[in-house]
PDB file with SEQRES, HELIX, SHEET and CRYST1 records, atoms N, CA, C and O in Angstrom:
SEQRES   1 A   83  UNK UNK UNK UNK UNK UNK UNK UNK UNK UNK UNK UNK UNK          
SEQRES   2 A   83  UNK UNK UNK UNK UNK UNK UNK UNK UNK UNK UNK UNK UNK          
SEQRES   3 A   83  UNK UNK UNK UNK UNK UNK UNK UNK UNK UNK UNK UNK UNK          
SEQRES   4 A   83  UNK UNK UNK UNK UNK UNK UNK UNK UNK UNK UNK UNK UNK          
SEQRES   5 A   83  UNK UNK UNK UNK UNK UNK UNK UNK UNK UNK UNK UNK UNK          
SEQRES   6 A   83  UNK UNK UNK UNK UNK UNK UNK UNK UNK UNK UNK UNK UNK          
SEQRES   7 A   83  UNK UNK UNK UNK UNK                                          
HELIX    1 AA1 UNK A    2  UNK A    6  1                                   5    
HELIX    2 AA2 UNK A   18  UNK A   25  1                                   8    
HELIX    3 AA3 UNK A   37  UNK A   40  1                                   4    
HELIX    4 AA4 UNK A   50  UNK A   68  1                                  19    
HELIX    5 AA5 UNK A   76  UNK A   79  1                                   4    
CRYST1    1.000    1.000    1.000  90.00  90.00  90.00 P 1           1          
ATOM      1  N   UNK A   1    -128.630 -30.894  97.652  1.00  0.00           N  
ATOM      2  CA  UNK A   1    -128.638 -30.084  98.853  1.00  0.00           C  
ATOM      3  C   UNK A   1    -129.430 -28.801  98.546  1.00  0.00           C  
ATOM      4  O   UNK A   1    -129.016 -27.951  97.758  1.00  0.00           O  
ATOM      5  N   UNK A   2    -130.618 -28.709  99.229  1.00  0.00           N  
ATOM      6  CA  UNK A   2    -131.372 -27.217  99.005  1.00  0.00           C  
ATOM      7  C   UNK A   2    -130.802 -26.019  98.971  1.00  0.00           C  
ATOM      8  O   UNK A   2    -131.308 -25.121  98.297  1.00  0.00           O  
ATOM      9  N   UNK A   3    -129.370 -25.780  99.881  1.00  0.00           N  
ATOM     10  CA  UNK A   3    -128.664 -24.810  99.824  1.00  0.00           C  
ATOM     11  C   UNK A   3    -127.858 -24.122  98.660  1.00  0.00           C  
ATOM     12  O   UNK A   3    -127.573 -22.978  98.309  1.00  0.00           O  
ATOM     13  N   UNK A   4    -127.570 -25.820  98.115  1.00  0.00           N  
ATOM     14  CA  UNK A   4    -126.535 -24.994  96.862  1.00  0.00           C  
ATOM     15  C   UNK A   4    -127.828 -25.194  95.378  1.00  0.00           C  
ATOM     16  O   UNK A   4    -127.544 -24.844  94.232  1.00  0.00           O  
ATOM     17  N   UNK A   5    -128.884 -25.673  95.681  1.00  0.00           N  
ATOM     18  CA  UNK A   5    -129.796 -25.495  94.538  1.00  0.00           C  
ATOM     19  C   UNK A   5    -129.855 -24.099  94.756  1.00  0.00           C  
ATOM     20  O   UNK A   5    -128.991 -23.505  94.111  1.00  0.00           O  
ATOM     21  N   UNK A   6    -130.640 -23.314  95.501  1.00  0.00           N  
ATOM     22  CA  UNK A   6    -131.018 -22.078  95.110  1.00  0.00           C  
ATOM     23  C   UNK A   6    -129.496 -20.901  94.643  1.00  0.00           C  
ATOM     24  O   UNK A   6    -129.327 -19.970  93.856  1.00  0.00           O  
ATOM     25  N   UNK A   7    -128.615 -21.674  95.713  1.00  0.00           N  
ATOM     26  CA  UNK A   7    -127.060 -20.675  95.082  1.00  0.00           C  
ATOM     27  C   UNK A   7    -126.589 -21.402  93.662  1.00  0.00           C  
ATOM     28  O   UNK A   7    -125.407 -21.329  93.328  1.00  0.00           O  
ATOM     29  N   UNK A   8    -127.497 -22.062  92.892  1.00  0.00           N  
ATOM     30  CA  UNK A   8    -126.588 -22.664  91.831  1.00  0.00           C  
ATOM     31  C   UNK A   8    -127.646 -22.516  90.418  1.00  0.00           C  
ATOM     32  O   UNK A   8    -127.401 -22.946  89.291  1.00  0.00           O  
ATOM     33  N   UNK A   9    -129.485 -21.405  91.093  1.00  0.00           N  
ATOM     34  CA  UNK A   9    -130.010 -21.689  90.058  1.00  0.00           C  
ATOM     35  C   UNK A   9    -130.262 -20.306  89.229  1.00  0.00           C  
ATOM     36  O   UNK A   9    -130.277 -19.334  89.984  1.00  0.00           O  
ATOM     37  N   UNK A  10    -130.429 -20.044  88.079  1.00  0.00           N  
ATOM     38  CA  UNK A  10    -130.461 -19.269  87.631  1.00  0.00           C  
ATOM     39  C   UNK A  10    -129.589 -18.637  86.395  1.00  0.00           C  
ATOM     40  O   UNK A  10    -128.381 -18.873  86.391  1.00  0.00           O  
ATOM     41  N   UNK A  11    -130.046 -17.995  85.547  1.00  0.00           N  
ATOM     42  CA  UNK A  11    -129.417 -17.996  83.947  1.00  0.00           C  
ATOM     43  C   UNK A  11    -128.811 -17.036  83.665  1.00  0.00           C  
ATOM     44  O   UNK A  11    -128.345 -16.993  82.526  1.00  0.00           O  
ATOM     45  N   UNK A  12    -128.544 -15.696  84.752  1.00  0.00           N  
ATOM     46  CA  UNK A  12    -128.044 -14.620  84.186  1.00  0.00           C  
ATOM     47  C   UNK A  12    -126.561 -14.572  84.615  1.00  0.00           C  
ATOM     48  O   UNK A  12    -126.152 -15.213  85.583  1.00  0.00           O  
ATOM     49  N   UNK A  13    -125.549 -13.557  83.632  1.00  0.00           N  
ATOM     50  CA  UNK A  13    -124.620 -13.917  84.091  1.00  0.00           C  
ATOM     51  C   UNK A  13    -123.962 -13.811  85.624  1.00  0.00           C  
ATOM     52  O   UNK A  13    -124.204 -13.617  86.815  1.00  0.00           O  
ATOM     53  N   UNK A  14    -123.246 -14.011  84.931  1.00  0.00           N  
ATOM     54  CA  UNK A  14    -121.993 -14.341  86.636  1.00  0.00           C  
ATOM     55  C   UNK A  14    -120.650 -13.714  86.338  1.00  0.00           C  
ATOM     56  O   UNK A  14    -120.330 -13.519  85.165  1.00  0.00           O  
ATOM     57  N   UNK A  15    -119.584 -13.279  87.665  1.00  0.00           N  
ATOM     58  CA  UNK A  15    -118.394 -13.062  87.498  1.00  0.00           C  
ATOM     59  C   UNK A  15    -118.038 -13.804  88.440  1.00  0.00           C  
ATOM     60  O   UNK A  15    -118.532 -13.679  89.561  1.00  0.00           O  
ATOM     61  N   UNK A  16    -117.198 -14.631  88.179  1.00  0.00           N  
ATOM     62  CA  UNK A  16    -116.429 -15.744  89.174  1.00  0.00           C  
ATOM     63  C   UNK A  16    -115.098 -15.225  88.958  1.00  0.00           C  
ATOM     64  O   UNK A  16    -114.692 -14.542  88.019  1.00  0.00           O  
ATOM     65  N   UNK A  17    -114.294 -15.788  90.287  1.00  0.00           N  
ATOM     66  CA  UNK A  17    -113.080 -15.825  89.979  1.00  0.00           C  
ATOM     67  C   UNK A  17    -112.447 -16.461  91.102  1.00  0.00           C  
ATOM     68  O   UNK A  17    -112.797 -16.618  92.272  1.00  0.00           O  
ATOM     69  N   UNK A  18    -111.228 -16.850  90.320  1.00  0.00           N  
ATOM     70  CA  UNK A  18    -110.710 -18.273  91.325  1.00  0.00           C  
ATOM     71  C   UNK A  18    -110.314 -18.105  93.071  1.00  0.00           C  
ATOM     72  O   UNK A  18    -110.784 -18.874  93.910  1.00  0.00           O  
ATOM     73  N   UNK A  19    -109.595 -17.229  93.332  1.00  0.00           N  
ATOM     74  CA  UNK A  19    -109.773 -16.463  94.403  1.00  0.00           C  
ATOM     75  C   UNK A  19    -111.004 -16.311  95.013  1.00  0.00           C  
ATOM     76  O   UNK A  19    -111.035 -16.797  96.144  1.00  0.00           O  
ATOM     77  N   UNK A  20    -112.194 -15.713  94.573  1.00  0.00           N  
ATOM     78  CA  UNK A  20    -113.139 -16.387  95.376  1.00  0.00           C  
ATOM     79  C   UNK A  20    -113.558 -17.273  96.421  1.00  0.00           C  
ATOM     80  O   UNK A  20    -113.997 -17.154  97.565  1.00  0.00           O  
ATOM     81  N   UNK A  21    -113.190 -18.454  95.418  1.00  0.00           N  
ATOM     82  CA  UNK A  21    -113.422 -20.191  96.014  1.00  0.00           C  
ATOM     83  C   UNK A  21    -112.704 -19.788  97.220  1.00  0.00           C  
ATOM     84  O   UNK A  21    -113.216 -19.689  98.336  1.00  0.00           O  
ATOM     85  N   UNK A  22    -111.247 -19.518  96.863  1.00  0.00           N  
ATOM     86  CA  UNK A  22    -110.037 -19.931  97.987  1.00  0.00           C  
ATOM     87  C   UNK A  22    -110.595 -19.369  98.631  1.00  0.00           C  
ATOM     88  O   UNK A  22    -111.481 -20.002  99.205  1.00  0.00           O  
ATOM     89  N   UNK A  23    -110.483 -17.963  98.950  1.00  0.00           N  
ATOM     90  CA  UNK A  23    -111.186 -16.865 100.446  1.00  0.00           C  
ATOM     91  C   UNK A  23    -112.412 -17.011 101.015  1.00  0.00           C  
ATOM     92  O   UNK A  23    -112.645 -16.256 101.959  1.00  0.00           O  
ATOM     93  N   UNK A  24    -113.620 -18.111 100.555  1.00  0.00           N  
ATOM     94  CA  UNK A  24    -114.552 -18.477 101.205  1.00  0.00           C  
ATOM     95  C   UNK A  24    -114.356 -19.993 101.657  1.00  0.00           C  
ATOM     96  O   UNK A  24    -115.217 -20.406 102.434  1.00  0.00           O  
ATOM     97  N   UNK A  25    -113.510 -20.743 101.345  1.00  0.00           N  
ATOM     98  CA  UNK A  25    -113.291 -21.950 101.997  1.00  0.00           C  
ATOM     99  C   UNK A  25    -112.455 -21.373 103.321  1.00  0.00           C  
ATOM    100  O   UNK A  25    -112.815 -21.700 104.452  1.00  0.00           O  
ATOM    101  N   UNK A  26    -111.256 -20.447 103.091  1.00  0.00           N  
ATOM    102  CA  UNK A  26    -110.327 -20.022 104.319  1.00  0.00           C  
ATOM    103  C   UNK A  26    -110.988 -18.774 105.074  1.00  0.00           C  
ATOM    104  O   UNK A  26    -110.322 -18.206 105.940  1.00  0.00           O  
ATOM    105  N   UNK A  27    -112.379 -18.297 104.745  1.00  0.00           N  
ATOM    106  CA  UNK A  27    -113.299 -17.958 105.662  1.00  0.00           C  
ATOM    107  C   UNK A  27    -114.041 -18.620 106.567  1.00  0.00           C  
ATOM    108  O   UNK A  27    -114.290 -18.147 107.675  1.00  0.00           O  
ATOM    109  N   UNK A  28    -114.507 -19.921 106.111  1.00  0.00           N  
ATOM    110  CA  UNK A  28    -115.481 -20.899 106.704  1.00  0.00           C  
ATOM    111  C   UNK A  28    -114.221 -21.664 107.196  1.00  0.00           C  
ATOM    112  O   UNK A  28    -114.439 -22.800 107.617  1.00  0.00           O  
ATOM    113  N   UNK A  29    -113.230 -21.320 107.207  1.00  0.00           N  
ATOM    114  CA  UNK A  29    -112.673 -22.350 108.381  1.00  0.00           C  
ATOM    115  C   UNK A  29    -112.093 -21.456 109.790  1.00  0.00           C  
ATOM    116  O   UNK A  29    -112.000 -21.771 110.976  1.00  0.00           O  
ATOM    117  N   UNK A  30    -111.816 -20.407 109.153  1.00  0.00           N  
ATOM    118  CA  UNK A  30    -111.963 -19.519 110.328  1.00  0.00           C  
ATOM    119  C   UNK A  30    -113.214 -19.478 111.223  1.00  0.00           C  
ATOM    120  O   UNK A  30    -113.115 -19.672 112.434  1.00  0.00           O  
ATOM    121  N   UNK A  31    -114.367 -19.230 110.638  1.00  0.00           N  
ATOM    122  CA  UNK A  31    -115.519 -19.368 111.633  1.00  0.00           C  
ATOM    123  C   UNK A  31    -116.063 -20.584 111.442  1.00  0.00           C  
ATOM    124  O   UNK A  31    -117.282 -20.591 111.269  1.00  0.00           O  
ATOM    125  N   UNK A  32    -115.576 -21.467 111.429  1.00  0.00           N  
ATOM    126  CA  UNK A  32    -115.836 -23.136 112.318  1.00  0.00           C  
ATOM    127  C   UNK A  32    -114.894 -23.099 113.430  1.00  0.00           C  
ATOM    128  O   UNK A  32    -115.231 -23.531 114.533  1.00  0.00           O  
ATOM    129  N   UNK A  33    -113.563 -22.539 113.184  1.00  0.00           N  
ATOM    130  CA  UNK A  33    -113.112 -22.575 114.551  1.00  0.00           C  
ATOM    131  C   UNK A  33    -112.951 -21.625 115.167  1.00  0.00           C  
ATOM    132  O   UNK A  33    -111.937 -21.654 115.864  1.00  0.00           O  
ATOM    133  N   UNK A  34    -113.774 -20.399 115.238  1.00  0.00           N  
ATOM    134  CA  UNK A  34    -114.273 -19.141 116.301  1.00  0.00           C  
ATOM    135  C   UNK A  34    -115.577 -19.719 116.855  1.00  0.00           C  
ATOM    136  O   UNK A  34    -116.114 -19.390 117.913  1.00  0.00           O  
ATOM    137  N   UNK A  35    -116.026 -20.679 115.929  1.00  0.00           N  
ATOM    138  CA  UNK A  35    -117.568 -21.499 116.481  1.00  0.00           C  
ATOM    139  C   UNK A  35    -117.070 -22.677 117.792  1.00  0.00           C  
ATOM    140  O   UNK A  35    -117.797 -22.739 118.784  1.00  0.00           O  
ATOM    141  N   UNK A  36    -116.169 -23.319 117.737  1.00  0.00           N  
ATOM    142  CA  UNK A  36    -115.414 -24.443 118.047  1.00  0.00           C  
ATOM    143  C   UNK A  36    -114.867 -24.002 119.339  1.00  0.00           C  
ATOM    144  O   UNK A  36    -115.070 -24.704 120.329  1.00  0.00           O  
ATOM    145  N   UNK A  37    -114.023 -22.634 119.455  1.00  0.00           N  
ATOM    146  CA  UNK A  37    -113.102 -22.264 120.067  1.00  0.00           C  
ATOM    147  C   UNK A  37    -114.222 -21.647 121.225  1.00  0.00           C  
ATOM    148  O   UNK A  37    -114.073 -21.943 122.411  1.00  0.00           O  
ATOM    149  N   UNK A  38    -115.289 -20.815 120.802  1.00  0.00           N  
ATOM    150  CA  UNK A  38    -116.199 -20.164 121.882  1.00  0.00           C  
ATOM    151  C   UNK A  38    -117.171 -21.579 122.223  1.00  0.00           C  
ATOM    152  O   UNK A  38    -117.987 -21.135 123.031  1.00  0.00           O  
ATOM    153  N   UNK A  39    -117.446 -22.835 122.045  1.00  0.00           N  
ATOM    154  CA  UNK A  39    -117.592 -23.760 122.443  1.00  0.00           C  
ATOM    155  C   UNK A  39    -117.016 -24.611 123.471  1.00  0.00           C  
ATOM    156  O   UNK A  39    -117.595 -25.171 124.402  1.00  0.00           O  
ATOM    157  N   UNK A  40    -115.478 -24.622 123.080  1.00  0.00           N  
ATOM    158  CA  UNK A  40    -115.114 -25.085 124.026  1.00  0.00           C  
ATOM    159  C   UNK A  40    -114.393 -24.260 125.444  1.00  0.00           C  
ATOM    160  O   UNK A  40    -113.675 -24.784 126.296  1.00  0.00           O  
ATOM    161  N   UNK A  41    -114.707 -23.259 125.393  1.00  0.00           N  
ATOM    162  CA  UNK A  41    -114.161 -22.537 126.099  1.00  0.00           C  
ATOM    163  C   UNK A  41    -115.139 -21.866 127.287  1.00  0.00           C  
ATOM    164  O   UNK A  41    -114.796 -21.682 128.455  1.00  0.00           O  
ATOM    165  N   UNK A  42    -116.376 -21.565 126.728  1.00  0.00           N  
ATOM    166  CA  UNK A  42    -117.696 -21.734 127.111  1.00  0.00           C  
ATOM    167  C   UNK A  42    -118.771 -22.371 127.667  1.00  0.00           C  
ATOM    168  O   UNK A  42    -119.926 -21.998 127.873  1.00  0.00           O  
ATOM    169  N   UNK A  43    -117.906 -23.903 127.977  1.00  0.00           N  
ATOM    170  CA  UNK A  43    -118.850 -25.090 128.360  1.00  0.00           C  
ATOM    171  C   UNK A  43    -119.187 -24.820 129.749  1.00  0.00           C  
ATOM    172  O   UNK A  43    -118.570 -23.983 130.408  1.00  0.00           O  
ATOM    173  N   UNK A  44    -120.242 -25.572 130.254  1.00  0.00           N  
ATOM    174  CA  UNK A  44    -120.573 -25.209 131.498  1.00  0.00           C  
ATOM    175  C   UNK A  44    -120.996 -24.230 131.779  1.00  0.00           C  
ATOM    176  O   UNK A  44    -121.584 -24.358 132.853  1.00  0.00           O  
ATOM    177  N   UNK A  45    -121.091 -22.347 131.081  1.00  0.00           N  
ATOM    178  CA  UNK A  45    -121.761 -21.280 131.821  1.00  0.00           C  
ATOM    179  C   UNK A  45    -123.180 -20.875 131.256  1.00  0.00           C  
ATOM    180  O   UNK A  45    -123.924 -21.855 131.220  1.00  0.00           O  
ATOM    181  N   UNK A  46    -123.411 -20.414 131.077  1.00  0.00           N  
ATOM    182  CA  UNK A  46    -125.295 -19.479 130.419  1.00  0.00           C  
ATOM    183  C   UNK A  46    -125.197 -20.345 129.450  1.00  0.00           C  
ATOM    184  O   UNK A  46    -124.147 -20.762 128.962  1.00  0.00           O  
ATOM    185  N   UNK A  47    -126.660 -20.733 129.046  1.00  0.00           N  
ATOM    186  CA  UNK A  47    -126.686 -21.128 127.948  1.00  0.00           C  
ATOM    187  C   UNK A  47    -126.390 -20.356 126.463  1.00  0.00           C  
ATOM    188  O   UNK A  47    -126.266 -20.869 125.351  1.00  0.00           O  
ATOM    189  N   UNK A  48    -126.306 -18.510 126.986  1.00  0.00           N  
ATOM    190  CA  UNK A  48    -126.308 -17.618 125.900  1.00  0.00           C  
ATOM    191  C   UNK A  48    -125.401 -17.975 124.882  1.00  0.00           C  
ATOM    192  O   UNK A  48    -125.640 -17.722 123.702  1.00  0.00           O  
ATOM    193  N   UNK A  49    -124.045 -18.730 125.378  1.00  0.00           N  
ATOM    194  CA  UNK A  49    -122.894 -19.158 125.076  1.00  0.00           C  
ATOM    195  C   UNK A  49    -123.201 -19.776 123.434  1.00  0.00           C  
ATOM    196  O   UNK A  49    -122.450 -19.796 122.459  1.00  0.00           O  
ATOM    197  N   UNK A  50    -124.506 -20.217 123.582  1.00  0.00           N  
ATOM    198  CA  UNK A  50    -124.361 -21.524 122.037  1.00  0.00           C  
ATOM    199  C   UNK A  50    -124.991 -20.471 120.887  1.00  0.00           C  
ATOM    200  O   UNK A  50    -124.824 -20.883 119.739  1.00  0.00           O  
ATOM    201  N   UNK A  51    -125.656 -19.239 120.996  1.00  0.00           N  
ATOM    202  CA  UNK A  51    -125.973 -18.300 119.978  1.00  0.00           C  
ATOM    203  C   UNK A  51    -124.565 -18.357 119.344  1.00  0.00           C  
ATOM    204  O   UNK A  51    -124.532 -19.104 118.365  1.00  0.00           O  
ATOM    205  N   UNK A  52    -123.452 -17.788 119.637  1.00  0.00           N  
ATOM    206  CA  UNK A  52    -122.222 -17.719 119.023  1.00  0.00           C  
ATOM    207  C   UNK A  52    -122.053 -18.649 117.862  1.00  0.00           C  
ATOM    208  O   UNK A  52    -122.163 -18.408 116.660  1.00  0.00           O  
ATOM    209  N   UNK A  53    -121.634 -20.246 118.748  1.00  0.00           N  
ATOM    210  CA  UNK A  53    -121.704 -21.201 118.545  1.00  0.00           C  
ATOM    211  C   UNK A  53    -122.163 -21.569 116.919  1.00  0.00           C  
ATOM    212  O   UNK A  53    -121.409 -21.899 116.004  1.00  0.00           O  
ATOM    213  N   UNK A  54    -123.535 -21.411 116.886  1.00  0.00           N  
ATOM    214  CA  UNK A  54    -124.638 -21.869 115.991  1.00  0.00           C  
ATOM    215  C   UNK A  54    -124.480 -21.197 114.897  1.00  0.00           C  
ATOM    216  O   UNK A  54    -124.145 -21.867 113.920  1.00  0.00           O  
ATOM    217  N   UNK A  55    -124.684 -19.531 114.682  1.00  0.00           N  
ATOM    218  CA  UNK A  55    -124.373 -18.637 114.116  1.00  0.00           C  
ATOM    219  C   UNK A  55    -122.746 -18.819 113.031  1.00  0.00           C  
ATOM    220  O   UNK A  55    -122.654 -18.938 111.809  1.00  0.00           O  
ATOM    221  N   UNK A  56    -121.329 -18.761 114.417  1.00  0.00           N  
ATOM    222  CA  UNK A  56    -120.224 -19.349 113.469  1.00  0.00           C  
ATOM    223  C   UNK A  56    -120.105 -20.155 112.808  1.00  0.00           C  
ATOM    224  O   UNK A  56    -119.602 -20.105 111.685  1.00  0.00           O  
ATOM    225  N   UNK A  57    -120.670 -21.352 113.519  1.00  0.00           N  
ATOM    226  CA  UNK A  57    -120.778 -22.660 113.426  1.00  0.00           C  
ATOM    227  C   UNK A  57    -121.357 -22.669 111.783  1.00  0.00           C  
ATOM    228  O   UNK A  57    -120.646 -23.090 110.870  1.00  0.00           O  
ATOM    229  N   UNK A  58    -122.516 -22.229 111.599  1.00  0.00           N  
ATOM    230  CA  UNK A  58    -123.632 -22.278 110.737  1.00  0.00           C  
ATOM    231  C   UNK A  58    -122.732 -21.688 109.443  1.00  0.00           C  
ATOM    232  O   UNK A  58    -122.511 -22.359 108.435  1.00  0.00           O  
ATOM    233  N   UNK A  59    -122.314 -20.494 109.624  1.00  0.00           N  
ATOM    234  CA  UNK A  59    -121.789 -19.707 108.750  1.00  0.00           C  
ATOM    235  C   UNK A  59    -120.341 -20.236 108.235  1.00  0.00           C  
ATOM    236  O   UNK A  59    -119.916 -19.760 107.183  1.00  0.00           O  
ATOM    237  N   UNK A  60    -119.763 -20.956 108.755  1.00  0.00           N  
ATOM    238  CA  UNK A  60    -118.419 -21.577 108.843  1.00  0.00           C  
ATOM    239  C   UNK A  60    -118.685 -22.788 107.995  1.00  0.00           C  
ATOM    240  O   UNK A  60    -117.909 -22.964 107.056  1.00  0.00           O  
ATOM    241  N   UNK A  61    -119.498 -23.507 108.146  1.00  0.00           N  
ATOM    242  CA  UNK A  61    -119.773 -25.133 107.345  1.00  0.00           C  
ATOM    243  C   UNK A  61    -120.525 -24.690 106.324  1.00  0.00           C  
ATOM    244  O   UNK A  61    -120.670 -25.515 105.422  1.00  0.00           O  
ATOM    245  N   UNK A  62    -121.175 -23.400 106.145  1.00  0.00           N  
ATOM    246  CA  UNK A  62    -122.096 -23.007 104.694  1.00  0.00           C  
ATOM    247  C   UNK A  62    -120.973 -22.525 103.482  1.00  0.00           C  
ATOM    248  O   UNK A  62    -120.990 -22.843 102.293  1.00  0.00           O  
ATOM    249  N   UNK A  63    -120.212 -21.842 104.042  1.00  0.00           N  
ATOM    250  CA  UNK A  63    -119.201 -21.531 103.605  1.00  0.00           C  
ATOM    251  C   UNK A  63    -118.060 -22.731 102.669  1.00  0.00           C  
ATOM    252  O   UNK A  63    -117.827 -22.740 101.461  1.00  0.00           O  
ATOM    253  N   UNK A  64    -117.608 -23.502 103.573  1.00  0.00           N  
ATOM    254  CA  UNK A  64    -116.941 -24.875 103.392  1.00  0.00           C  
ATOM    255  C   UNK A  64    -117.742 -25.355 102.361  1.00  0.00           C  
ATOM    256  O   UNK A  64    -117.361 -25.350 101.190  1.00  0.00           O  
ATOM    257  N   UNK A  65    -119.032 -25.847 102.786  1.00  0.00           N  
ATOM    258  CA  UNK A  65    -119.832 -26.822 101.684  1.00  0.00           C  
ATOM    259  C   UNK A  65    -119.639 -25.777 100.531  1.00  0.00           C  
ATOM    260  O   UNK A  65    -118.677 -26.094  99.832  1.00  0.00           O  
ATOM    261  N   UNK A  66    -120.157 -24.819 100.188  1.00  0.00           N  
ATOM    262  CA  UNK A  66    -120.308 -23.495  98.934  1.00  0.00           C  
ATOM    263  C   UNK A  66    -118.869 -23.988  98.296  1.00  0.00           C  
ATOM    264  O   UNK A  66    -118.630 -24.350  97.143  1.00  0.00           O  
ATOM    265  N   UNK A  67    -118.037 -23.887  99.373  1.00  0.00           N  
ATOM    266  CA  UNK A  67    -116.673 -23.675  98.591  1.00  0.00           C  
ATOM    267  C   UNK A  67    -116.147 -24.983  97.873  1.00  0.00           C  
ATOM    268  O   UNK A  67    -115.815 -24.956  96.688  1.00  0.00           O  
ATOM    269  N   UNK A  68    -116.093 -26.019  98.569  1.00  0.00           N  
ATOM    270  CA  UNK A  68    -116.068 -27.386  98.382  1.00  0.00           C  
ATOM    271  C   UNK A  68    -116.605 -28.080  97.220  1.00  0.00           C  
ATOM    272  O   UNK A  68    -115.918 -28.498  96.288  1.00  0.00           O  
ATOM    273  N   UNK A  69    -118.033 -28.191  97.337  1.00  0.00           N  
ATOM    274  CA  UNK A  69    -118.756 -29.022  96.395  1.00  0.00           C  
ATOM    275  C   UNK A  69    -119.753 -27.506  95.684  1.00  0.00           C  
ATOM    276  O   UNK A  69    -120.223 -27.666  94.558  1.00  0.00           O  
ATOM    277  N   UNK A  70    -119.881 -26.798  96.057  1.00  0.00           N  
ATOM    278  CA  UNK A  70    -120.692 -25.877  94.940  1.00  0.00           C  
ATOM    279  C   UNK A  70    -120.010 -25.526  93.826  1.00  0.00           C  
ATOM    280  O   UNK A  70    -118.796 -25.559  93.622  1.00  0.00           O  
ATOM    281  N   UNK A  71    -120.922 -25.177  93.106  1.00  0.00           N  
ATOM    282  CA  UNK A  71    -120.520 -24.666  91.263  1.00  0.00           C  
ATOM    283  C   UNK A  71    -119.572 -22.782  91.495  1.00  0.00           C  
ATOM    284  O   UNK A  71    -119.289 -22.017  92.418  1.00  0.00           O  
ATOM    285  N   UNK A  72    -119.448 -22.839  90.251  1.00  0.00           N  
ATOM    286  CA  UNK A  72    -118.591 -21.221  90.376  1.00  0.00           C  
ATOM    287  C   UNK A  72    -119.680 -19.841  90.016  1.00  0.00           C  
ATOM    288  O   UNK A  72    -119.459 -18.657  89.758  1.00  0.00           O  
ATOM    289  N   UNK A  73    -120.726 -20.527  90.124  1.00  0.00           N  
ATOM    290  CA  UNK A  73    -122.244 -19.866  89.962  1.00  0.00           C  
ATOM    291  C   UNK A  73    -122.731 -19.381  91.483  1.00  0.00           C  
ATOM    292  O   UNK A  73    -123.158 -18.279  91.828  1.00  0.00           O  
ATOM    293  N   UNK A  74    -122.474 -20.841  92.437  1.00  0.00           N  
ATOM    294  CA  UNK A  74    -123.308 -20.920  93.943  1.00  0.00           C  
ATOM    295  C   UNK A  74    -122.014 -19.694  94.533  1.00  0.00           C  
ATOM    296  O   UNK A  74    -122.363 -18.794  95.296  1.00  0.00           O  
ATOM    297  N   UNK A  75    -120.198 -19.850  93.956  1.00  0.00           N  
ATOM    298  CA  UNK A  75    -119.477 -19.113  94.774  1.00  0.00           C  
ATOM    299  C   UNK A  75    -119.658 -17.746  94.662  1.00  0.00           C  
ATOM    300  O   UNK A  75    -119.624 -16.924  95.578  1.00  0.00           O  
ATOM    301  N   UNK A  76    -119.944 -17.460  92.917  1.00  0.00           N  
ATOM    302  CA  UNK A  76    -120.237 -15.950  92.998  1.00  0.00           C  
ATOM    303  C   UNK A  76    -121.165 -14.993  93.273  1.00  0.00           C  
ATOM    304  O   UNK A  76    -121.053 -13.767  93.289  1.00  0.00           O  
ATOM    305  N   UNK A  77    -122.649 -16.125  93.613  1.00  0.00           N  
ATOM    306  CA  UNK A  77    -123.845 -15.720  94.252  1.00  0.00           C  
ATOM    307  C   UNK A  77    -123.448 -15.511  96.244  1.00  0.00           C  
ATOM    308  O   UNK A  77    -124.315 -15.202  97.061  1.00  0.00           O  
ATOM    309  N   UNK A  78    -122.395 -15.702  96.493  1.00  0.00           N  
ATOM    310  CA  UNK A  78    -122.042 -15.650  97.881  1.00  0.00           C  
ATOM    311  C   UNK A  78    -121.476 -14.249  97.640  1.00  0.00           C  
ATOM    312  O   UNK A  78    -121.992 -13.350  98.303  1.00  0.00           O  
ATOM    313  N   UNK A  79    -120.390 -13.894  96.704  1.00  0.00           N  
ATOM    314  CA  UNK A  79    -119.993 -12.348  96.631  1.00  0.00           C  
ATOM    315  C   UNK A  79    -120.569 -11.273  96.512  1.00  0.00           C  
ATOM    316  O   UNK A  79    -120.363 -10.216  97.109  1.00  0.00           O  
ATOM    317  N   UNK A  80    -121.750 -11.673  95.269  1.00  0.00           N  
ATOM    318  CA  UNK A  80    -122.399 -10.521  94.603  1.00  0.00           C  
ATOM    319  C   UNK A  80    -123.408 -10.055  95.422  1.00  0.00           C  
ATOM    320  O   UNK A  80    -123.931 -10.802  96.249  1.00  0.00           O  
ATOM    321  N   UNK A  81    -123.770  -8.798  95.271  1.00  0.00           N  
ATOM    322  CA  UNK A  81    -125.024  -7.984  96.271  1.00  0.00           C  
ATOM    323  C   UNK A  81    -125.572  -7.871  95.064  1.00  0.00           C  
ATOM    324  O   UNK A  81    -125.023  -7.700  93.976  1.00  0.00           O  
ATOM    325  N   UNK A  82    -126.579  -7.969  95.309  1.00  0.00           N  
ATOM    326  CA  UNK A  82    -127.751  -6.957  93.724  1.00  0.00           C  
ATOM    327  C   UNK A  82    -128.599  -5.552  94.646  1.00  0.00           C  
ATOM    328  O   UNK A  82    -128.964  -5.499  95.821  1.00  0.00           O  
ATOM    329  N   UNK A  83    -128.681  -4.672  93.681  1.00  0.00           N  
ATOM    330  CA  UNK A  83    -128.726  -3.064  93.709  1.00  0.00           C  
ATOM    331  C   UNK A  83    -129.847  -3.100  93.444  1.00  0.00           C  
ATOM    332  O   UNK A  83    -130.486  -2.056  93.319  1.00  0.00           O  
TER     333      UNK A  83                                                      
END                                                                             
């Protein structure tokens, strides 16, 4: 998956920690279903409605997959900012 190659490549260190994993899997399920919930609630009016959608949606299943099947490299490249 191209996504977790680039979150999984690279040689310098890392700080992982197990907590991590957990709070980005029970993030991405929160916004799959703020994606889900403004979907179905939304059907039928403006199309503006599916920006939400796509965005949660997007951010909610990137999350899941990261947390799921990525390394403890791809999870701590989701935490860390570089300065």
């Amino acid at each position: 998956m191209p996504v977790l190659k680039s979150l999984e490549a690279g040689q310098e260190p890392y700080e992982y920690k197990k907590s991590h994993r957990v709070i980005l899997i029970v993030m991405g399920l929160i916004f799959s279903m703020l994606g889900a919930l403004v979907l179905y609630f939304a059907q039928g009016q403006d199309i503006g409605y599916f920006i939400p959608v796509v965005v949660f949606g997007g951010v909610g299943i990137l999350s899941i997959v990261v947390g799921f099947v990525g390394s403890d490299r791809a999870v701590s490249k989701i935490w860390t900012s570089k300065r």
